[in-house]
C-alpha positions as CSV (number, residue, x, y, z in Angstrom):
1,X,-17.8,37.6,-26.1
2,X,-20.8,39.7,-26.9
3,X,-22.4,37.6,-29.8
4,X,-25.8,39.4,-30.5
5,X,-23.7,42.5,-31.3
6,X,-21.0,40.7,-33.2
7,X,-23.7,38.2,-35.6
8,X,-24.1,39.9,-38.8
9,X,-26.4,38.1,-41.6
10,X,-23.0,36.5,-42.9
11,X,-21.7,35.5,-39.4
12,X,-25.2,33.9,-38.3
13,X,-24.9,31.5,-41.5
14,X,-21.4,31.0,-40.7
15,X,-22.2,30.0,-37.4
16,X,-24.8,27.9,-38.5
17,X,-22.7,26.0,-41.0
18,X,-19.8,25.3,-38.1
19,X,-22.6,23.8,-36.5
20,X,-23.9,22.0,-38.8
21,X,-19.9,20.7,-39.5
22,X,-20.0,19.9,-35.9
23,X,-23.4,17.7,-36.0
24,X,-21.7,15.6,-38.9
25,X,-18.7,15.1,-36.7
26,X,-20.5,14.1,-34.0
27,X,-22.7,11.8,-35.9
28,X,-19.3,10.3,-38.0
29,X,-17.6,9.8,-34.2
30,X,-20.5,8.2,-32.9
31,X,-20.7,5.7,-36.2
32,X,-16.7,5.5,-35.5
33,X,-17.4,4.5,-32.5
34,X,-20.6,1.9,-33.6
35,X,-18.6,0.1,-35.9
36,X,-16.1,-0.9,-33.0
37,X,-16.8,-4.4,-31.4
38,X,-19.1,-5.1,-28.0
39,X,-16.5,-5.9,-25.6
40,X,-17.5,-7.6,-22.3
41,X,-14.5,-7.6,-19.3
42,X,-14.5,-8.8,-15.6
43,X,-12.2,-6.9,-13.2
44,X,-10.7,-9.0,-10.3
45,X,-9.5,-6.8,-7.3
46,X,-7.4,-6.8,-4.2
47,X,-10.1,-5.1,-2.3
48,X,-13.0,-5.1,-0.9
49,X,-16.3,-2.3,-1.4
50,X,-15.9,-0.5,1.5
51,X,-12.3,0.8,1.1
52,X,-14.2,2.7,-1.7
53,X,-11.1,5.2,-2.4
54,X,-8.5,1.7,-3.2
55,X,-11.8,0.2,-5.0
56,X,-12.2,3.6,-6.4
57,X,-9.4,3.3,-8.5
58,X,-11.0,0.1,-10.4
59,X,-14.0,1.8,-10.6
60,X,-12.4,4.5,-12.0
61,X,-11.0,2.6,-15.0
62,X,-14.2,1.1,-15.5
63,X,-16.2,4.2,-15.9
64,X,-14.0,5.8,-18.1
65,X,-13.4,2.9,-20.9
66,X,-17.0,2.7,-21.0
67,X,-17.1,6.8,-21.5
68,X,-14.7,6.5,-24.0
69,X,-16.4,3.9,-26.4
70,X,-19.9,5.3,-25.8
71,X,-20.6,1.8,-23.7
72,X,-19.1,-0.2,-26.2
73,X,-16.5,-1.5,-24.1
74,X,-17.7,-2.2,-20.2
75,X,-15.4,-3.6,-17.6
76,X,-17.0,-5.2,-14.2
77,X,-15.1,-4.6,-10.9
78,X,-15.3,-7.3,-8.4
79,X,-14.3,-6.8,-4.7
80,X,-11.6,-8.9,-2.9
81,X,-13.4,-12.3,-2.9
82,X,-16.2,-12.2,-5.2
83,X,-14.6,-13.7,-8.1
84,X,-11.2,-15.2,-6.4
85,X,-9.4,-14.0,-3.2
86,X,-7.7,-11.1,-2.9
87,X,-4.3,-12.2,-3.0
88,X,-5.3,-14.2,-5.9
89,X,-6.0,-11.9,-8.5
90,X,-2.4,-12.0,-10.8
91,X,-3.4,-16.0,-10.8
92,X,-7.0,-15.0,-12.2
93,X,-5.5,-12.3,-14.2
94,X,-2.7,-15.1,-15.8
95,X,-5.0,-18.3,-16.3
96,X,-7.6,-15.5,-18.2
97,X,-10.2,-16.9,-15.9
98,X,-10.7,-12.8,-15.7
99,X,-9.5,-10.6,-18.6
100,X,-8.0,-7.8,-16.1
101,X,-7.1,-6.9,-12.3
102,X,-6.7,-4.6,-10.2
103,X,-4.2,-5.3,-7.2
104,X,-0.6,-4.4,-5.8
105,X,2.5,-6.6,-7.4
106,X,3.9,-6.9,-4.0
107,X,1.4,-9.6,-2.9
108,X,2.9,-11.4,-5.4
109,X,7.1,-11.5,-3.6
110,X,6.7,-15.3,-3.9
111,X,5.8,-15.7,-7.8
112,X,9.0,-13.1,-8.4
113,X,10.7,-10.8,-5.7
114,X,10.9,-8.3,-8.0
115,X,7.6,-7.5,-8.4
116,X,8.1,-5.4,-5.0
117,X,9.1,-2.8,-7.2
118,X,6.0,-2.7,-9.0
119,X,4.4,-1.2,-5.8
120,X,7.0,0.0,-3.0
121,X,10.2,-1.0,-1.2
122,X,11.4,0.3,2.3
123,X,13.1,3.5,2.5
124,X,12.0,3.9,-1.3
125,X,9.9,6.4,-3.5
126,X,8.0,8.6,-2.7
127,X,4.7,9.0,-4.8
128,X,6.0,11.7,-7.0
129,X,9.3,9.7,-7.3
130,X,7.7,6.9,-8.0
131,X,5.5,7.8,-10.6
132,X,8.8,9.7,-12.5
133,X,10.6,6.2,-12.3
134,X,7.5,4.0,-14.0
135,X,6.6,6.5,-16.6
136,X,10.1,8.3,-17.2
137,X,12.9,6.5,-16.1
138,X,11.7,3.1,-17.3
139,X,10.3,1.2,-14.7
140,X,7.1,0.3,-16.0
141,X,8.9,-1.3,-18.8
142,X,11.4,-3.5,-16.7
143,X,8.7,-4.9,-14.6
144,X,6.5,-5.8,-17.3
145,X,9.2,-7.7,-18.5
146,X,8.6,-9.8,-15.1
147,X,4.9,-9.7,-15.5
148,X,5.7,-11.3,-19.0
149,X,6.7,-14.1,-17.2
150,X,3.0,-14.9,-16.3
151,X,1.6,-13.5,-19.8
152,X,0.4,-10.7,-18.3
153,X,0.9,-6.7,-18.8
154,X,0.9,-4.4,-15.8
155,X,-0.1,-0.1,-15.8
156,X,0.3,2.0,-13.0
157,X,-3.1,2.4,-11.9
158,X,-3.3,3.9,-8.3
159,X,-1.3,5.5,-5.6
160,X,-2.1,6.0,-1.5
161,X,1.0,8.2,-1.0
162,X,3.0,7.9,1.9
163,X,1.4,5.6,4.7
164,X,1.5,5.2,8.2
165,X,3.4,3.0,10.3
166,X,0.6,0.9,11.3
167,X,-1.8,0.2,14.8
168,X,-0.3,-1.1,17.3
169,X,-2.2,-2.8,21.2
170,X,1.3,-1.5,22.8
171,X,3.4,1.0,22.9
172,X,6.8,0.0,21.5
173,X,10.2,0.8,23.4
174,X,12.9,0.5,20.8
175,X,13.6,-2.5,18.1
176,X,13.6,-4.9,21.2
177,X,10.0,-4.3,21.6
178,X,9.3,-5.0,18.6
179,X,10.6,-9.0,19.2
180,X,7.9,-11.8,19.2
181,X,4.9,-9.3,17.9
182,X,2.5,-10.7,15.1
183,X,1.6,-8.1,12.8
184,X,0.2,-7.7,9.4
185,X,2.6,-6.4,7.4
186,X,3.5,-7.7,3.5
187,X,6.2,-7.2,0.9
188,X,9.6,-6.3,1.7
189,X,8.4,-4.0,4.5
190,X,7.3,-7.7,6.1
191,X,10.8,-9.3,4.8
192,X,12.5,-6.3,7.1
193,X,10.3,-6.2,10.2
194,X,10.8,-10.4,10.5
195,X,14.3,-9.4,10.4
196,X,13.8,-7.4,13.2
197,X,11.7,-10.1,15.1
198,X,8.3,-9.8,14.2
199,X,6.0,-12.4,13.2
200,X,4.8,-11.4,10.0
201,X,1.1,-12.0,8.7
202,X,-0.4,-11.4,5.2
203,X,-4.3,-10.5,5.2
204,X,-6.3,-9.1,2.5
205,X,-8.1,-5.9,4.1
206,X,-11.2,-7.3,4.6
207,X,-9.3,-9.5,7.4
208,X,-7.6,-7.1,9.2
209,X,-9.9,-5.8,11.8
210,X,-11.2,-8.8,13.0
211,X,-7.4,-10.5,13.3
212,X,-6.9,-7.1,15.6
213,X,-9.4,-7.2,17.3
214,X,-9.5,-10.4,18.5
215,X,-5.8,-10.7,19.5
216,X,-4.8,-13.1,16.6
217,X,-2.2,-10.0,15.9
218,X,-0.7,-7.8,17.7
219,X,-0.1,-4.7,15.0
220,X,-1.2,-4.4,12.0
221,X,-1.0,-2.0,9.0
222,X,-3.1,-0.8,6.1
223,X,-2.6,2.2,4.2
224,X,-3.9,5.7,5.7
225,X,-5.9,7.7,8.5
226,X,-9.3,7.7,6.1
227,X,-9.2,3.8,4.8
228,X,-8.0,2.5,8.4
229,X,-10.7,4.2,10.0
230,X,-13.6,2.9,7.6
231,X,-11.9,-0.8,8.3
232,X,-12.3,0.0,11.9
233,X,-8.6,-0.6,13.2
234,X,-8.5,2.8,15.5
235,X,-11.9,0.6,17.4
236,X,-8.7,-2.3,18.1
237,X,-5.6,-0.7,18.8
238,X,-5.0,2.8,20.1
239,X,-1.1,3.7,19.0
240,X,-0.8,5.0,15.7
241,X,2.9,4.7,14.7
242,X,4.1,6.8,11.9
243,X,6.0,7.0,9.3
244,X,4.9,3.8,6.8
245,X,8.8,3.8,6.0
246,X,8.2,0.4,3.8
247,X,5.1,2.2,2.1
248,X,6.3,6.2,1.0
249,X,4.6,6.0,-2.3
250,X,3.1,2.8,-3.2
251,X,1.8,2.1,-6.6
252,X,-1.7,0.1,-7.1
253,X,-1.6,-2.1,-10.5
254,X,-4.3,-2.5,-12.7
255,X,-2.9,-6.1,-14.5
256,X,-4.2,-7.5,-18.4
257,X,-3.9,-10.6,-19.6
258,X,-2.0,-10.8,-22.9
259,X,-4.2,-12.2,-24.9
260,X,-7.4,-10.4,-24.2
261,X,-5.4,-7.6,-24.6
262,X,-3.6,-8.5,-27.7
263,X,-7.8,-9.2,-28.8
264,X,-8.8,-5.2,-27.6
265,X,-9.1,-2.9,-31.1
266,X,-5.7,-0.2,-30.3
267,X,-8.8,2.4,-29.6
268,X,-9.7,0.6,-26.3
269,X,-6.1,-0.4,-25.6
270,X,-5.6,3.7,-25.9
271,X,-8.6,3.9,-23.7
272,X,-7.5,1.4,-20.8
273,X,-4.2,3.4,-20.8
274,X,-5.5,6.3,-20.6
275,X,-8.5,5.3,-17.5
276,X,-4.7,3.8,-15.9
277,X,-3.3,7.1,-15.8
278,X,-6.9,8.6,-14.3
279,X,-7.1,6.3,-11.6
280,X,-3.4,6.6,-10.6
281,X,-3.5,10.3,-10.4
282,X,-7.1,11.1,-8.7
283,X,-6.5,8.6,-5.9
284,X,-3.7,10.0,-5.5
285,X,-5.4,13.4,-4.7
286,X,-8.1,11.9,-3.3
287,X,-6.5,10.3,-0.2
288,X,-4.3,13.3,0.2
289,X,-7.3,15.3,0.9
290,X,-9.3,12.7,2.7
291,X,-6.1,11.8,5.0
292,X,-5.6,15.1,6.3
293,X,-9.2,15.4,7.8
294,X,-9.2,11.5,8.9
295,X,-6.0,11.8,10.9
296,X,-7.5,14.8,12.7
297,X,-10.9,13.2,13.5
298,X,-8.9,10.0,14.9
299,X,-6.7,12.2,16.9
300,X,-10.2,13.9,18.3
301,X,-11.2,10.6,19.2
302,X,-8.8,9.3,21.2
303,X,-5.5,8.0,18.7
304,X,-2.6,8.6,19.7
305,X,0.2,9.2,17.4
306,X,3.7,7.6,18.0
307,X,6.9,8.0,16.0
308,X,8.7,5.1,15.4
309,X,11.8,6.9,16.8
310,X,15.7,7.0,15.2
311,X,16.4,3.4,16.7
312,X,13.4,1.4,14.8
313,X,14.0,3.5,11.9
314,X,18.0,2.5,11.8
315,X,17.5,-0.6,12.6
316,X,15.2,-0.8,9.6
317,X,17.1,0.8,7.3
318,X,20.4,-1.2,7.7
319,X,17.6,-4.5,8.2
320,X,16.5,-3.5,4.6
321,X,19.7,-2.7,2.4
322,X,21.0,-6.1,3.7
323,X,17.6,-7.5,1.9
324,X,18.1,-6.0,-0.7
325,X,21.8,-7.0,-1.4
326,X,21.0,-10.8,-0.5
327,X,18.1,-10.4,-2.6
328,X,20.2,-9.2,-5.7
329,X,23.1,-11.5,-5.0
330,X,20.5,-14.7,-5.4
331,X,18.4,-13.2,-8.3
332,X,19.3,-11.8,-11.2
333,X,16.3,-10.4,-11.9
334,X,16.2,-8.6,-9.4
335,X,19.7,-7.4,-9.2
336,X,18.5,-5.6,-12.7
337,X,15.9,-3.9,-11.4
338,X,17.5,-2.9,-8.1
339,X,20.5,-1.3,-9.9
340,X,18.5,0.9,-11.7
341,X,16.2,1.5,-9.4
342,X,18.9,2.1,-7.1
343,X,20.3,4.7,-9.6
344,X,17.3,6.6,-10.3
345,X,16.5,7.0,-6.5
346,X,20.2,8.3,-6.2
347,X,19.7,10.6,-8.7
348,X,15.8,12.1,-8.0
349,X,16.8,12.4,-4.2
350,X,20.0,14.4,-4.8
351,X,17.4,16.4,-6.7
352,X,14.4,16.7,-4.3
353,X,16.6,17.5,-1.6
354,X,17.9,20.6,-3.0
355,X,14.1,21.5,-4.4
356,X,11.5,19.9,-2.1
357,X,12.9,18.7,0.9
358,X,14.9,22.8,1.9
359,X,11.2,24.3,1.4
360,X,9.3,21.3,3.4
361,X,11.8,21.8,6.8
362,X,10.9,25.4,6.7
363,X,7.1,25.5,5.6
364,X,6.2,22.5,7.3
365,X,8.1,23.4,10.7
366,X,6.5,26.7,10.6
367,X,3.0,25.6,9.9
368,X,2.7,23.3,12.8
C-alpha cells in the first residue's frame, strides 16, 4: 500500500487514533496479564541435553508458556537424571515431587500396558495417523483415563516419525539369528522381539552407547539417523537395520499432575495446551528434515543399511497380534483401547492406502 499518497489530514488522525486504540490495548493486555499469579514449575524429562531435538520438545513448551504470560508463568526442563531418572519421571510427575514431565508412556508397560498406546505399538500408526487418532478419534481422552489412575493428565507433546530398526555388531540371517541377542529395545516392540528370542534391555538414552560399545548388548535402538548419531551408536555397531516397525509414529508425552494443574488460572492451562501442540508438531518437522541429511552423512561414513527382510518382519507381525490378543484377553483396559484403536487403524489405513500409499510406490520408486 502506498500510504504517503493515500494519508489525507482526516486519514493521518485516523491512523493516529487506531494507534493510540492499539497502545491502550496493549497496555490493558499487559495489566491482564500482570494481575495473573507468578507461577514457578519444574519439568522432569526422559532425556538427556544432548539429544537436543527429543529435549527440544520440553524446551519448547517451556519457552512458549513463558511467551504467553509475559514470564509470568516459567517452567524448568531438567534432563534424564537431574531431578529423577529417566524412566522415573510419571513417578515424579504422580507423587507432585515435580509439577509436569516430559517422557514417552511406554516406559511405563509395567504401571498399565495400555499406556503403550500413548506412544506407539508394532505395526501401528504412523505419525500422521497417530496424531488423527489422539486429537480426532479420541485417543487422547481414553488414555488419560489410564493416566487418571496415577492423578495425572497426559498431552501429546512430541513426535520422531517413523524410526529405524536399530544398530546391530552382526549382520542378522533370518528370525533365527535373531535368538540369544541382547538388545535395547522397550514397549511392546521389546514384548515382540523377546518373543522372537531376544534378550530384551531397557536403557534411558544416556546409557545406550556405552552398553554398545562395550559388548553389554548386542543391538540396540533409539530413534533416528540424526539423534543416534549425536549418541554415538554408528562409532559401536556398523548394520543399520531398517524399518523401526514397533516405532512408525511414536508420540512423546508431556504429563501434569492433577492438582498443580487443577491450581493453573484456565489462561495458562490454555497456554500449556497450546506449547503441547507446538512441540508435537515442530519436532515433528524438525527430525524429518534433520533425518534425511543424517542418514546420508552415516551412509558417507561407513553405515551400512540392512532391511530387516519379509521373514523378521512376519515373524513380527504374527509375534505381535498374538500380544496383543493375550494382552486384551487378561486386561480389560486394554482390550478397550485396543478395539478402538484397532478400529480406527482399520479405518485410516483403508484410507491412506487409496490416498497416500498409490502416490508414495510411484514417487518414491521413481525418485530413488
Amino acid at each position: 500500500m502506498q500510504r504517503r499518497g493515500l494519508l489525507t489530514a482526516a486519514g493521518a488522525a485516523g491512523a493516529a487514533g487506531l494507534l493510540s486504540a492499539c497502545r491502550i490495548r496493549r497496555v490493558d493486555s499487559a495489566a491482564s496479564a500482570s494481575n495473573l499469579p507468578s507461577v514457578r514449575w519444574r519439568m522432569a524429562t526422559s532425556w538427556p541435553h544432548a539429544l537436543d531435538t527429543i529435549f527440544g520438545g520440553a524446551e519448547t513448551i517451556c519457552r512458549r508458556v513463558a511467551e504467553l504470560s509475559g514470564g509470568q508463568f516459567q517452567i524448568k526442563p531438567h534432563a534424564a537424571g537431574e531431578l529423577v531418572p529417566g524412566l522415573e519421571v510419571l513417578d515424579a510427575v504422580q507423587n507432585g515431587s515435580v509439577e509436569c514431565g516430559h517422557t514417552a508412556s511406554y516406559y511405563y508397560l509395567g504401571k498399565n500396558p495400555a499406556l503403550a498406546f500413548g506412544t506407539s505399538v508394532p505395526f501401528g500408526l504412523t505419525a500422521q495417523q497417530q496424531n488423527a487418532w489422539l486429537y480426532a478419534a479420541g485417543g487422547n481422552e481414553a488414555i488419560n483415563r489410564l493416566y487418571a489412575d496415577f492423578g495425572v493428565i497426559s498431552f501429546p507433546a512430541g513426535n520422531t516419525g517413523a524410526q529405524m530398526g536399530g544398530w546391530f555388531k552382526r549382520k542378522l540371517q533370518g528370525p533365527e539369528s535373531l535368538r540369544g541377542l541382547k538388545m535395547r529395545i522397550p514397549g511392546l516392540g521389546g514384548q515382540v522381539m523377546a518373543e522372537l528370542g531376544v534378550n530384551v534391555q531397557v536403557l534411558p538414552g544416556g546409557e545406550i552407547y556405552l552398553a554398545l560399545e562395550r559388548g553389554a548388548i548386542d543391538a540396540a535402538e533409539w530413534t533416528g539417523p540424526y539423534d543416534d548419531a549425536k549418541l554415538g551408536l554408528p562409532r559401536a555397531a556398523r548394520f543399520y537395520y531398517y524399518p523401526g516397525w514397533w516405532e512408525p509414529g511414536p508420540t512423546l508425552t508431556a504429563l501434569v499432575n492433577q492438582r498443580a494443574w487443577r491450581r493453573l488460572p484456565k489462561e495458562y492451562q490454555a497456554m500449556f495446551t497450546t506449547a503441547c501442540y507446538e512441540a508435537n508438531i515442530t519436532m515433528l518437522s524438525r527430525y524429518d528434515s534433520l533425518n534425511a541429511t543424517a542418514l546420508q552423512q552415516l551412509e558417507q561414513g561407513g553405515t551400512q543399511l540392512e532391511f530387516y527382510g519379509d521373514a523378521i518382519l512376519a515373524a513380527a507381525r504374527t509375534a505381535s497380534d498374538q500380544l496383543f490378543a493375550d494382552s486384551a484377553r487378561r486386561d480389560s483396559s486394554f482390550r478397550t483401547i485396543y478395539d478402538q484403536w484397532r478400529g480406527f487403524r482399520s479405518q485410516v489405513q483403508a484410507w491412506n492406502r487409496v490416498n497416500e500409499l498409490s502416490y508414495a510406490n510411484f514417487s518414491f520408486a521413481s525418485t530413488r
